[in-house]
N, CA, C and O atoms as a DFTB+ gen file, in Angstrom:
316 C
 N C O
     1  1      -5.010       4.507      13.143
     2  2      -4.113       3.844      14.045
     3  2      -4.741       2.553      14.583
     4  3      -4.046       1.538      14.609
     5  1      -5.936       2.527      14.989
     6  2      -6.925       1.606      15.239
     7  2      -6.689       0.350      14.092
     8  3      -6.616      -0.828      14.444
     9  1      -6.609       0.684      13.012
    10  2      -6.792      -0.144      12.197
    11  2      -5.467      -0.612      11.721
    12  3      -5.419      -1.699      11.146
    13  1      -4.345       0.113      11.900
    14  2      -3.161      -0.469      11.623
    15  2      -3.118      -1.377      13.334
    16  3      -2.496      -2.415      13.109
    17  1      -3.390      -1.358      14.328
    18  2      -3.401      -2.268      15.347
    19  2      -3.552      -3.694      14.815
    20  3      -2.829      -4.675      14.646
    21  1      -5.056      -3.289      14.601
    22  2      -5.997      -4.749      13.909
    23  2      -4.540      -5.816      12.916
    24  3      -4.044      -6.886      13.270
    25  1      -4.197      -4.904      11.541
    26  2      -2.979      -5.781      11.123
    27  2      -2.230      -6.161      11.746
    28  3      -1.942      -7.352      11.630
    29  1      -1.463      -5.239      12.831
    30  2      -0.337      -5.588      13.454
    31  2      -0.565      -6.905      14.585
    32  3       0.327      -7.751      14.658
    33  1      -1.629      -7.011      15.335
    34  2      -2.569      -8.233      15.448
    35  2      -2.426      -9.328      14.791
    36  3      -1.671     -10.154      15.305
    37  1      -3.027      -9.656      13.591
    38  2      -2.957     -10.294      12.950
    39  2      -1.576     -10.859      12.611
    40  3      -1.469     -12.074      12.779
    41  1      -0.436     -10.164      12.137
    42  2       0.650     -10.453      11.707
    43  2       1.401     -11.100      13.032
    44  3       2.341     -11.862      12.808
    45  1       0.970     -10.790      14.610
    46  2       1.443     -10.806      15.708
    47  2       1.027     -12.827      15.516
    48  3       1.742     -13.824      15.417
    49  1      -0.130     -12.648      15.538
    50  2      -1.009     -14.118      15.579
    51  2      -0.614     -15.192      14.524
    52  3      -0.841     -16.384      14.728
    53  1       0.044     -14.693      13.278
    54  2       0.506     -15.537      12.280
    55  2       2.369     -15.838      11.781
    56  3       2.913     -16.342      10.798
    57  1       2.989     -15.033      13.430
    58  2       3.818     -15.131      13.916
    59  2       5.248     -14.287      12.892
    60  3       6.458     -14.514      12.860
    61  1       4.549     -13.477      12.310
    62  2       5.290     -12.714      11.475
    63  2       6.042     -11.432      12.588
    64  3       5.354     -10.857      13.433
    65  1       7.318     -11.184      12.422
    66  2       7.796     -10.046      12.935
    67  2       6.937      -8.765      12.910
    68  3       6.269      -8.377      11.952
    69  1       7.078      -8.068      14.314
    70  2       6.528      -6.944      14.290
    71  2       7.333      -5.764      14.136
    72  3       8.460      -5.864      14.623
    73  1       7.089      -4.826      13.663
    74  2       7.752      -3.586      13.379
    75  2       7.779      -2.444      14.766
    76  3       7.136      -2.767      15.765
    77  1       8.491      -1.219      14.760
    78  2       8.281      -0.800      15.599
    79  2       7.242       0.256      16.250
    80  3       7.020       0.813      17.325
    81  1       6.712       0.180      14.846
    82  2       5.361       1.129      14.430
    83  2       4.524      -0.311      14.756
    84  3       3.890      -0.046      15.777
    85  1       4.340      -1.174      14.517
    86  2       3.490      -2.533      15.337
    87  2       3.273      -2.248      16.203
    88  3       2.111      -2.030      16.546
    89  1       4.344      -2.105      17.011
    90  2       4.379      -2.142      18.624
    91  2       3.604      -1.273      19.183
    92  3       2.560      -1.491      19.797
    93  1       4.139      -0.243      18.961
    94  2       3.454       0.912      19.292
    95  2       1.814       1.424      18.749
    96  3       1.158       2.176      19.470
    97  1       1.274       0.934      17.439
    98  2      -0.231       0.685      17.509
    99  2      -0.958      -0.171      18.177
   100  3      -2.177      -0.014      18.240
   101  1      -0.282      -1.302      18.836
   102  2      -0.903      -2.489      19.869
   103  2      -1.094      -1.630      20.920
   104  3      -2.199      -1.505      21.448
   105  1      -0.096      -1.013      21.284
   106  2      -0.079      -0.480      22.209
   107  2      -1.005       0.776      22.889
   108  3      -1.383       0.908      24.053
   109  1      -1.252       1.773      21.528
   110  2      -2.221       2.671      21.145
   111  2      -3.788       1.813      21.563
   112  3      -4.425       1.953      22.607
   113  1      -4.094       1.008      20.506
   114  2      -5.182       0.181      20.621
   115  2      -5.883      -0.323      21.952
   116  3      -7.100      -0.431      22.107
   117  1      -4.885      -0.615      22.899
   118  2      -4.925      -1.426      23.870
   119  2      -5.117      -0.055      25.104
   120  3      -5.481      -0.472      26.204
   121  1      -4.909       1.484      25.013
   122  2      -4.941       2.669      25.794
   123  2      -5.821       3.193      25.170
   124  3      -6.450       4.028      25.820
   125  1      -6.253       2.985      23.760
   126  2      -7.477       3.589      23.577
   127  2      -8.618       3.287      23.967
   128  3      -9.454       4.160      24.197
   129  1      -8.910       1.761      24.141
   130  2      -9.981       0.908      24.512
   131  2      -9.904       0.974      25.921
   132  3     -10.992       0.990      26.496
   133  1      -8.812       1.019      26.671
   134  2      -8.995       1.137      28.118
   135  2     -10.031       2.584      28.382
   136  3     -11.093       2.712      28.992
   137  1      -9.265       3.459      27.700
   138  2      -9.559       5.195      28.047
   139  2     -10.581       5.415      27.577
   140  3     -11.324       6.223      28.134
   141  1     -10.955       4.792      26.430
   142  2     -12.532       5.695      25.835
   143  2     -13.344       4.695      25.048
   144  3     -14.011       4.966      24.049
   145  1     -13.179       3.201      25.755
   146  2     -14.161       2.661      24.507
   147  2     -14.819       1.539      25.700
   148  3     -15.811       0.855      25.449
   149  1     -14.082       1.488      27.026
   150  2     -14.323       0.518      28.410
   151  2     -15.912       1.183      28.339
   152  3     -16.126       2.323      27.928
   153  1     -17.007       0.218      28.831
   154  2     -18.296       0.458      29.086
   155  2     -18.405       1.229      30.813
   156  3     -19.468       1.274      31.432
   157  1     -17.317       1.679      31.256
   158  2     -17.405       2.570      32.383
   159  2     -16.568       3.565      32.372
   160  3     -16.029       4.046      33.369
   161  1     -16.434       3.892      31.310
   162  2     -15.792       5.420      30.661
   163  2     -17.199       6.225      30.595
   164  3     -18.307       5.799      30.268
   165  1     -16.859       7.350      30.953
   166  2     -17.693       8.503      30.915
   167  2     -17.395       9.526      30.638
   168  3     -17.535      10.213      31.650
   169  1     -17.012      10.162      29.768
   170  2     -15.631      11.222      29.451
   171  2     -16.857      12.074      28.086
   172  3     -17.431      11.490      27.166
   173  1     -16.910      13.421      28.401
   174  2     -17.779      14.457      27.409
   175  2     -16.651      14.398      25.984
   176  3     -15.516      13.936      25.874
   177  1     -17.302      14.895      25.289
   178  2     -16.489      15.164      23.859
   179  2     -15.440      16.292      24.111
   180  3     -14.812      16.712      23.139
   181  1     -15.245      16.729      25.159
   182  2     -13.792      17.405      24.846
   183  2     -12.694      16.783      25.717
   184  3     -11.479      16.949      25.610
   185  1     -13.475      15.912      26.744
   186  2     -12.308      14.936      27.637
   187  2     -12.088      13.850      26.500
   188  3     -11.013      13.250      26.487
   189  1     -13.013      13.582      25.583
   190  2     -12.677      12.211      24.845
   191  2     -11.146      12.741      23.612
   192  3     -10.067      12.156      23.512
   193  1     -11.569      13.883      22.918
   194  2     -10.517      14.464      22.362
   195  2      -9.364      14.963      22.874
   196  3      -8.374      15.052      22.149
   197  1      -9.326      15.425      24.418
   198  2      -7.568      15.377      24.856
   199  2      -7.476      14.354      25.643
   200  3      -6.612      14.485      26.510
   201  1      -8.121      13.273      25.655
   202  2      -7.405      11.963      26.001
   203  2      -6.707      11.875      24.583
   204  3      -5.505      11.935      24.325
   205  1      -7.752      11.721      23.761
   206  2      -6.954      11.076      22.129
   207  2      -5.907      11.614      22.000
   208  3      -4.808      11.067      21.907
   209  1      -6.178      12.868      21.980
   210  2      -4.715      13.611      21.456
   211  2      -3.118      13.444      22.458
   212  3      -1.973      13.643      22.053
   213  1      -3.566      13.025      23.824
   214  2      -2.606      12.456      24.615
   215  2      -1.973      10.888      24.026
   216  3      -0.835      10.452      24.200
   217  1      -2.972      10.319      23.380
   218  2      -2.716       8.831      23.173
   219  2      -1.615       9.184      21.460
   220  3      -0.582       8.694      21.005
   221  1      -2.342      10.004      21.115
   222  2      -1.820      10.145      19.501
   223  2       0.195      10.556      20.264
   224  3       1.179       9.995      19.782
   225  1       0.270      11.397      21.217
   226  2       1.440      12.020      21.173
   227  2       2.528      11.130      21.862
   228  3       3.721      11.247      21.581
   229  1       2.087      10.304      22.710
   230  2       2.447       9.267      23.707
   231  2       2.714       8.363      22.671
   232  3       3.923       8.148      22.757
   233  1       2.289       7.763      21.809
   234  2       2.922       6.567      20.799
   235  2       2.772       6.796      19.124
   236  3       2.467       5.910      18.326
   237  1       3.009       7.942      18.861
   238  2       3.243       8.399      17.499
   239  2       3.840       9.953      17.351
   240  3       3.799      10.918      18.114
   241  1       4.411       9.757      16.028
   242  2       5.384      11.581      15.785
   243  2       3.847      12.016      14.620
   244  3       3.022      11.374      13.970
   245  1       4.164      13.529      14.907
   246  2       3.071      14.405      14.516
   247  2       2.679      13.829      13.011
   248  3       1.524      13.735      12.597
   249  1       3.947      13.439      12.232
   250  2       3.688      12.905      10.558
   251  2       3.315      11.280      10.291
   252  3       3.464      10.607       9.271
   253  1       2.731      10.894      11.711
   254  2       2.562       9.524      11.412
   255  2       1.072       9.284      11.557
   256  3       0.491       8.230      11.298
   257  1       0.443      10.600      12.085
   258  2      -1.025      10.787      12.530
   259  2      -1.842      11.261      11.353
   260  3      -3.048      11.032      11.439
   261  1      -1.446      11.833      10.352
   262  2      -1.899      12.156       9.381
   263  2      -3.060      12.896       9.241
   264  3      -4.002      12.592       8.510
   265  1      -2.953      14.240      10.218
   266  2      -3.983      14.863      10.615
   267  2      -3.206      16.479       9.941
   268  3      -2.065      16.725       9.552
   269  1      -4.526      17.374      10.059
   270  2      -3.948      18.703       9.307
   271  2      -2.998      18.954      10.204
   272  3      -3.292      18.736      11.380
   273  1      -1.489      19.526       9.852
   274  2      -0.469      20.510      10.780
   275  2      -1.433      21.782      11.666
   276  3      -0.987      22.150      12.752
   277  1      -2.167      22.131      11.372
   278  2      -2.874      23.160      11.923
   279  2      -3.310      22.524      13.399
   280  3      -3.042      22.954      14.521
   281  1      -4.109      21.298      12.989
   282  2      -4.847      20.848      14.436
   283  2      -3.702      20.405      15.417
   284  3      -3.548      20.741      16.591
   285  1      -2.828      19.446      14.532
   286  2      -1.357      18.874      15.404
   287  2      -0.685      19.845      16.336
   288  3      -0.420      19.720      17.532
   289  1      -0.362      21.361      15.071
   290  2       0.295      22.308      16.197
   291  2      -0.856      22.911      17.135
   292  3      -0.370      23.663      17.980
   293  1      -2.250      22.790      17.220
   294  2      -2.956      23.121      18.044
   295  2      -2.773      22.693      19.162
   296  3      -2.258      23.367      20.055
   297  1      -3.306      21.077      19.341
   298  2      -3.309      20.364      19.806
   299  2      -2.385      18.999      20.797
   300  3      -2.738      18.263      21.719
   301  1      -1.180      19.159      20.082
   302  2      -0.935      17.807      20.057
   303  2       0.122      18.125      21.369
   304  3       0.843      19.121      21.431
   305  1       0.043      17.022      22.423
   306  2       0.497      16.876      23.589
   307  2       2.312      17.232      23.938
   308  3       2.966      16.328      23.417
   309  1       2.899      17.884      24.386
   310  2       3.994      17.520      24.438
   311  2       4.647      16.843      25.864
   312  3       4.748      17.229      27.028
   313  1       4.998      15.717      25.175
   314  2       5.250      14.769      26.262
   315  2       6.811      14.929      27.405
   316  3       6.999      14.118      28.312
């Protein structure tokens, strides 16, 4: 998701239309870096994984994450 940001970025900057899956990885990108990548985040490895999994459910559907169904129905936030 991180890395579809980065394109959607790019395409943002070279003034190409964004999609609505764009939007919503800028958006991802921009709550991930606030939540767990800011140099005054302090969050253990299981706060860092249900933040993520809050961020994954908040701006993506379970088949766009491309993670096993097992962990998704474990895990994944309902908003």
């Amino acid at each position: 998701m991180y890395a579809d940001a980065a394109n959607a970025k790019t395409k943002m900057e070279n003034g190409f239309d964004l999609t609505n899956y764009d939007e919503r990885t800028l958006a991802f990108a921009k709550d991930y870096a606030n939540q767990l990548l800011a140099i005054d985040v302090n969050l253990d490895t299981t706060e860092m994984l249900d933040v993520t999994w809050g961020l994954f459910s908040k701006y993506f559907k379970p088949e766009e994450v491309n993670i096993k169904k097992e962990l998704v129905d474990q895990h994944w936030k309902k908003q």
